[in-house]
Each structure stands twice: as structure tokens, then as C-alpha cells.
C-alpha positions in Angstrom: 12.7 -16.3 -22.6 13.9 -15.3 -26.0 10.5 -16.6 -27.4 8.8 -14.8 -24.8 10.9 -11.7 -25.7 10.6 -11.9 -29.4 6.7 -12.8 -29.3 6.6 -9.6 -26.7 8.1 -7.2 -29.3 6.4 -7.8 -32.1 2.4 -7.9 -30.1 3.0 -4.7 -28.4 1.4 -2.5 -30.4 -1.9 -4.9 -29.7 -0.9 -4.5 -26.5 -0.9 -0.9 -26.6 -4.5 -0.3 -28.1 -5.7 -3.2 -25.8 -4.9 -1.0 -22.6 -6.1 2.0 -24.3 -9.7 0.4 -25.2 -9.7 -0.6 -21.4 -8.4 2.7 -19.9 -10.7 5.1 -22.5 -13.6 6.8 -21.2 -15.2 10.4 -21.7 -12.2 11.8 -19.8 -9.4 10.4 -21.1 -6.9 12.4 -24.2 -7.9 9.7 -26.9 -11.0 8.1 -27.8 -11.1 5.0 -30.8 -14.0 3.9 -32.6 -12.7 0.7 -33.4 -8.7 -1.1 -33.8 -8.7 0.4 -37.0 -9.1 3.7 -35.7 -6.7 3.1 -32.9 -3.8 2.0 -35.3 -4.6 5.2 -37.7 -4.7 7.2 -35.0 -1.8 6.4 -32.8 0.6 6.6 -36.1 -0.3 9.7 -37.1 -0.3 11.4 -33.8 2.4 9.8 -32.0 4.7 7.8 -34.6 5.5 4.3 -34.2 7.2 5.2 -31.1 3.6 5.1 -30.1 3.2 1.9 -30.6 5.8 0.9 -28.5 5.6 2.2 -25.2 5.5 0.0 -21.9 8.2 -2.3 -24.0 10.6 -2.1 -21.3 8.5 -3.2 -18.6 6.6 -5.8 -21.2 10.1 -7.3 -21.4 11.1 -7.6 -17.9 7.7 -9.0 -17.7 9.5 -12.2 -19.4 11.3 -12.9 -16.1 7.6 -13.9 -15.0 8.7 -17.5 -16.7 11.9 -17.4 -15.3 10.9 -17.7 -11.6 7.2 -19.7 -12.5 8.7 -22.9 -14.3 12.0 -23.3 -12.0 9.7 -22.8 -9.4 7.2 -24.8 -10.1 9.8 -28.1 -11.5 11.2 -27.7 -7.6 7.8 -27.9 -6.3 6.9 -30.9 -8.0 10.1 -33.0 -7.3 9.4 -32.1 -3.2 5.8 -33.2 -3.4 7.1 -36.4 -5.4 5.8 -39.3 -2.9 8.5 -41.0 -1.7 7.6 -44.7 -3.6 8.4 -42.9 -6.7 5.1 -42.6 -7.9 4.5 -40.1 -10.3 3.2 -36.8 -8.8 -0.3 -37.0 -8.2 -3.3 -34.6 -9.9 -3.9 -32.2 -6.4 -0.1 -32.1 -5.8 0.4 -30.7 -9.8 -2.6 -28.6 -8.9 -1.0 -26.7 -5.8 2.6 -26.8 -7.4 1.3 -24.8 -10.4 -1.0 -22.8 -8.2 1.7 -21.7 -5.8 4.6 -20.9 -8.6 2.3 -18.4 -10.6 1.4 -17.1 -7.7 5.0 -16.6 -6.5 6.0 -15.1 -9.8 2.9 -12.5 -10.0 3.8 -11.3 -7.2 7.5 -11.0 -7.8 6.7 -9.5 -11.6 3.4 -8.2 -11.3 4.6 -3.9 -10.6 5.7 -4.2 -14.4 2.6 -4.8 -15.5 0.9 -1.3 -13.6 4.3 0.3 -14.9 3.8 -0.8 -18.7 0.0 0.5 -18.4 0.8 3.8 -17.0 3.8 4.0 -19.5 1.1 2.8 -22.1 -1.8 5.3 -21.7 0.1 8.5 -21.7 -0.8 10.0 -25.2 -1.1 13.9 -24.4 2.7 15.5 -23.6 4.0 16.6 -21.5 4.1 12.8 -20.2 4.0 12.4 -16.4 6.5 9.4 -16.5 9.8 10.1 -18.7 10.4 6.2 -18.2 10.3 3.1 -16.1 12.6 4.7 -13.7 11.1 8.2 -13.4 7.4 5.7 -13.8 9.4 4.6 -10.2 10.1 6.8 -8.9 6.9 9.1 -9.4 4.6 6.1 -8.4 6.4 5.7 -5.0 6.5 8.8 -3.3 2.9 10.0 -4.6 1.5 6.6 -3.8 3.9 4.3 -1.9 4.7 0.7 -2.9 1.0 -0.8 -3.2 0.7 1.7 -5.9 2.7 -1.2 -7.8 0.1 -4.2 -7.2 -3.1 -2.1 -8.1 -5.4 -5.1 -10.0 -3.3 -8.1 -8.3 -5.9 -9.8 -6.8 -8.4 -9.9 -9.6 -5.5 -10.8 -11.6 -4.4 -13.9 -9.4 -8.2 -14.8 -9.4 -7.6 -14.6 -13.4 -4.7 -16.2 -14.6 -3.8 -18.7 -11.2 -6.5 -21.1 -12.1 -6.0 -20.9 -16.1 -2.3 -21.6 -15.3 -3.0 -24.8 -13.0 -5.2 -26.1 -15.8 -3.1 -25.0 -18.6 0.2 -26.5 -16.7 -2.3 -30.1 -15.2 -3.7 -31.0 -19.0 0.1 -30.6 -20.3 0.8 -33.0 -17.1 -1.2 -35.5 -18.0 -0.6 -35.3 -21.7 2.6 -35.9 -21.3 2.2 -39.2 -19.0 -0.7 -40.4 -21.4 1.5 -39.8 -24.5 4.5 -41.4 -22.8 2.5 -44.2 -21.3 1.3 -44.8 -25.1 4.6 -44.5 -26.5 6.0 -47.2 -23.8 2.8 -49.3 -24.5 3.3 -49.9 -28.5 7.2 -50.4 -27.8 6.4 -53.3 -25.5 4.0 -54.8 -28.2 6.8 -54.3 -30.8 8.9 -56.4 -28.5 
């Protein structure tokens, strides 16, 4: 979590222009040509502090890791079969599969929080924070106002997490059944 934290801090201005190149259309208070532009423009008309908004609910983001891998190491030791074979390809698959899904959903209103937080350029801001962000998006909205974009983003990042999280799976058992291999020959 600190690497997530650290790494989180020092990207969010990338982060920042990102959302704005995303959210920018003929309506919207600011409109870049390129990154270049972006960076000029949001240091000289907002200050760094530009840069840095949706940094509170980027870092609370980091709990994401913090439910998935616990999660996700549980899930694998019940699926486990019970000769003590290693955990088998599909069973990885769905363990990976269901513990990103479990912590999207649990972490995911930070991310709609951080964008809203990220796009305001023009004051007087709507949100004054992540709790006003809150409060505001609750009573104009209700709660679903906090899981706009979930289900294209499960369809996004589920399956590039079960892959991701299945190749490190069996890298690990090829590398350790390598590593076993010479030792025995060394024998």
C-alpha cells in the first residue's frame, strides 16, 4: 500500500489531464490542444494545487489492494483440492475474477468522487471536498450516483486482472518447479 500510495502521488497530475482529455468537449470550462498544453495551462490558471485534486480519493483508492489480494489468497486456499494439489488454472481464474470484483465494488465510488473532484476548473467549485463531493452526490442523485461507469469498468479491468494475477500463477510454479529441478540434478 505504501508503493501504491507513493506511486499514486507522484502520477496524479497525469491523472488529472487524463480525466480532463476524457471529460473535455465544446461545453466544458477548459479545452487542451495537447499534454503540453494541459500542463501549461493547468499551472498557470490553477497552481499546482491543480494538479493535485482527487488526491484524497486516489489514495483511498489504495485500499482497492487491501481487500483484492487478502481476498483473493483466501479464495485460493478454499478452492485448494483436498489431495494437496496445487490450485488448478479455472479455480485461479474465478479466485482472481471474484476478488477484483469484490474490491471494485467496495472501492469503486472513489474513483467517480476523484473525477468530479478532478474536472472542476471554473470556481466557485460545486464540491469543497470529498465529504461535501458526498454529501452533494447523495441527496441530488442517491447512492448509484457513486457506481456510474462500474460495469464497463468490471468488463475492463476483471479480465486484465485474472490474466495479469494467472500468468504471475504459473510463473511462479514454472520458476519454482525449475528451481527444484536443477537442485535435484545438483544432488
Amino acid at each position: 500500500m505504501g508503493a501504491g500510495a507513493t506511486s499514486t502521488v507522484l502520477t496524479n497530475p497525469f491523472w488529472v489531464i487524463k480525466t480532463r482529455f476524457m471529460t473535455q468537449n465544446e461545453h466544458t470550462a477548459y479545452r487542451y490542444r495537447n499534454t503540453a498544453n494541459a500542463f501549461t495551462t493547468i499551472a498557470r490558471t490553477e497552481g499546482l494545487r491543480g494538479f493535485y485534486k482527487g488526491l484524497g480519493p486516489s489514495l483511498m483508492g489504495v485500499s482497492h489492494v487491501a481487500v483484492q489480494f487478502p481476498l483473493y489468497e483466501r479464495l485460493k486456499v478454499w478452492m485448494r483440492p483436498a489431495n494437496g494439489e496445487d490450485v488448478t488454472t479455472l479455480a485461479i481464474l474465478i479466485a482472481s475474477s471474484i476478488s477484483k470484483m469484490a474490491a471494485s465494488v467496495a472501492t469503486y465510488p472513489h474513483e467517480v468522487i476523484r473525477t468530479r473532484l478532478q474536472n472542476q476548473t471554473v470556481a466557485p467549485h460545486k464540491y469543497r471536498g470529498i465529504v461535501h463531493a458526498v454529501k452533494v452526490m447523495a441527496s441530488e442523485e442517491g447512492w448509484t450516483a457513486f457506481y456510474k461507469g462500474m460495469p464497463t469498468n468490471l468488463m475492463r479491468t476483471v479480465p486484465a486482472s485474472a490474466l495479469t494475477i494467472l500468468t504471475y500463477e504459473l510463473l511462479v510454479r514454472k520458476l519454482s518447479h525449475t528451481e527444484e529441478t536443477s537442485r535435484g540434478e545438483e544432488g
